[in-house]
VOLUMNU-441015 format. One record per residue: x negated, y, z of N, C-alpha, C, CB in turn. Coordinates in steps of 0.02 Angstrom, whole numbers, padded with zeros to 5 digits, always signed. Each point is the difference from the previous one (the first is absolute). Glycine has a CB too. Layout:
<recs>
XYZXYZXYZXYZ/...
</recs>
This chain:
<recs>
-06003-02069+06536+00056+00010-00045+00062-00030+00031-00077-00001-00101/+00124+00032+00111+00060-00008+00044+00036-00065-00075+00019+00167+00097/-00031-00154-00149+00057-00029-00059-00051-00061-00009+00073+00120-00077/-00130-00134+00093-00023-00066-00025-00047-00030+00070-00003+00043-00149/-00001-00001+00179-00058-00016+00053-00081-00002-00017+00096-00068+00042/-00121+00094-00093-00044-00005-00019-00060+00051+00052+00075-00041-00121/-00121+00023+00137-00020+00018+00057-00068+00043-00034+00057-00110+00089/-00072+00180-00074-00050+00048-00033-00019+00068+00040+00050-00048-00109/-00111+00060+00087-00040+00058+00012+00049+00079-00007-00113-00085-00053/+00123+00112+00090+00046+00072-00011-00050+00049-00043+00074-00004+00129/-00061+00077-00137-00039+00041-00030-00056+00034+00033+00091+00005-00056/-00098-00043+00114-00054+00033+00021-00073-00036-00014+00086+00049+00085/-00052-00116-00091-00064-00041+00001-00005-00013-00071+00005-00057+00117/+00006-00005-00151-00002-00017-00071+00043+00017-00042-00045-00073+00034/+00100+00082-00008+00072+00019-00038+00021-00060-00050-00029+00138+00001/+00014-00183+00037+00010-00065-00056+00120+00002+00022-00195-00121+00027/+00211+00150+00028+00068+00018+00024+00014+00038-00085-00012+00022+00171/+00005+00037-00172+00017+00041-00057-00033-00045-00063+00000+00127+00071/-00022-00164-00087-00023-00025-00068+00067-00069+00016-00175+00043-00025/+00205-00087+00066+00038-00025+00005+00071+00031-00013-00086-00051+00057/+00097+00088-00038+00068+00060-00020-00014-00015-00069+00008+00116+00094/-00062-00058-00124+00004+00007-00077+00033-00049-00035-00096+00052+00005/+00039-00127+00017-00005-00052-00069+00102-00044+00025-00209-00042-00015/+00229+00056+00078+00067-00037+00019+00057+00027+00002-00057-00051+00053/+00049+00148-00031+00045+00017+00020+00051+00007+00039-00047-00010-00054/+00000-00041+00121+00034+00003+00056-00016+00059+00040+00006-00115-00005/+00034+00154+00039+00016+00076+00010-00022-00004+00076+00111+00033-00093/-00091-00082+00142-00030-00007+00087-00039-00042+00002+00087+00021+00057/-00125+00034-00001-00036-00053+00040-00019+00016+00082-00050-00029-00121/+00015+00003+00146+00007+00005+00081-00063-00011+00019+00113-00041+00020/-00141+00089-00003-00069-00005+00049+00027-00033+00049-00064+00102-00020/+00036-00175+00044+00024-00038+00051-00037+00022+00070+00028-00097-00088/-00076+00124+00092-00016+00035+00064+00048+00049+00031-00107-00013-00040/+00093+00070+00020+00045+00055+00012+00067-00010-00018-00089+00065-00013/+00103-00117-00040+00067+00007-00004+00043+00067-00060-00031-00054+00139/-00020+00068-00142+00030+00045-00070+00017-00019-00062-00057+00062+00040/+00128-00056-00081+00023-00016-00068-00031+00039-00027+00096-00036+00009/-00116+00034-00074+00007+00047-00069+00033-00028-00051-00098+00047+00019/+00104+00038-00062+00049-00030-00058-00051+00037-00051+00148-00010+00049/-00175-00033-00099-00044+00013-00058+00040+00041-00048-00064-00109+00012/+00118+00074-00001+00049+00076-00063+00016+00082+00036+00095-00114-00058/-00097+00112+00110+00022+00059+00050-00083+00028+00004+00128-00059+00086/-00150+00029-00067-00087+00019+00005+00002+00044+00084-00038+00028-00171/+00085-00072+00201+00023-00004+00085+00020-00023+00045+00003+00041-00027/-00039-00038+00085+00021-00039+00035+00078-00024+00026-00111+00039+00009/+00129-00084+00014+00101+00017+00043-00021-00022+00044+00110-00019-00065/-00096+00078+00104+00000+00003+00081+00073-00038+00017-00076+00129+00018/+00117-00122-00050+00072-00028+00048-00015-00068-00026+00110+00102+00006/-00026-00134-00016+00002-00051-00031+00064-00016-00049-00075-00026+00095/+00095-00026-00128+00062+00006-00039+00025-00007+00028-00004-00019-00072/+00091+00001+00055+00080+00015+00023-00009-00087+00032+00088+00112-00116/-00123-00154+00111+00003-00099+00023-00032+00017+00059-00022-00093-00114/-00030+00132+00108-00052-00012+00073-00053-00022-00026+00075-00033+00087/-00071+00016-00159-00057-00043-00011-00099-00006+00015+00111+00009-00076/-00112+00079+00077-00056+00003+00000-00014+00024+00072-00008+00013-00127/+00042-00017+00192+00012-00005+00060+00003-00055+00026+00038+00082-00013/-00035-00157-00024+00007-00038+00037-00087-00050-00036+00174+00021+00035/-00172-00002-00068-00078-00013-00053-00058+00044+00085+00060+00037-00209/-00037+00009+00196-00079+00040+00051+00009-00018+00064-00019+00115-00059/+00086-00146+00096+00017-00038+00055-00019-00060+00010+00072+00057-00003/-00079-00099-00054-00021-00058-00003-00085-00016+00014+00109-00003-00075/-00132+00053+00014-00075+00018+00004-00022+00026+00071+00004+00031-00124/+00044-00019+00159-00035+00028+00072-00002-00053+00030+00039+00109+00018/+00042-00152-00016-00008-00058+00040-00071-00053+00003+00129+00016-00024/-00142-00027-00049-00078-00055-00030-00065+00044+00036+00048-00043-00155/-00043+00105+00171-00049+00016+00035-00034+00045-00088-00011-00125+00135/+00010+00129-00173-00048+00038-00045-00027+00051+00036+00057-00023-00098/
</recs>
């Protein structure tokens, strides 16, 4: 979860990710392997990033730590 850090299963495995959305309503999150955002309200992925860089310098960082 990009808004709390709460760390969870995506929908492939337990989906405990999507039962966290529901009960919080936090909308991102980031497969830290691959590096992919989602947005639980969009029900899609974002390939780019926002107008800060923000989520460009988030999957830059994660590369640097080695994930």
């Amino acid at each position: 979860c990009l808004s709390c850090a709460n760390v969870a299963c995506g929908r492939m495995n337990e989906q405990h990710a999507v039962q966290h959305f529901e009960a919080t309503q936090h909308p991102l999150a980031i497969e830290i392997n691959e590096k992919y955002v989602y947005c639980y309200i969009c029900d899609e992925y974002i390939i780019g990033d926002n107008a800060q860089g923000d989520i460009g310098s988030l999957r830059s960082a994660l590369t640097d730590i080695g994930t």
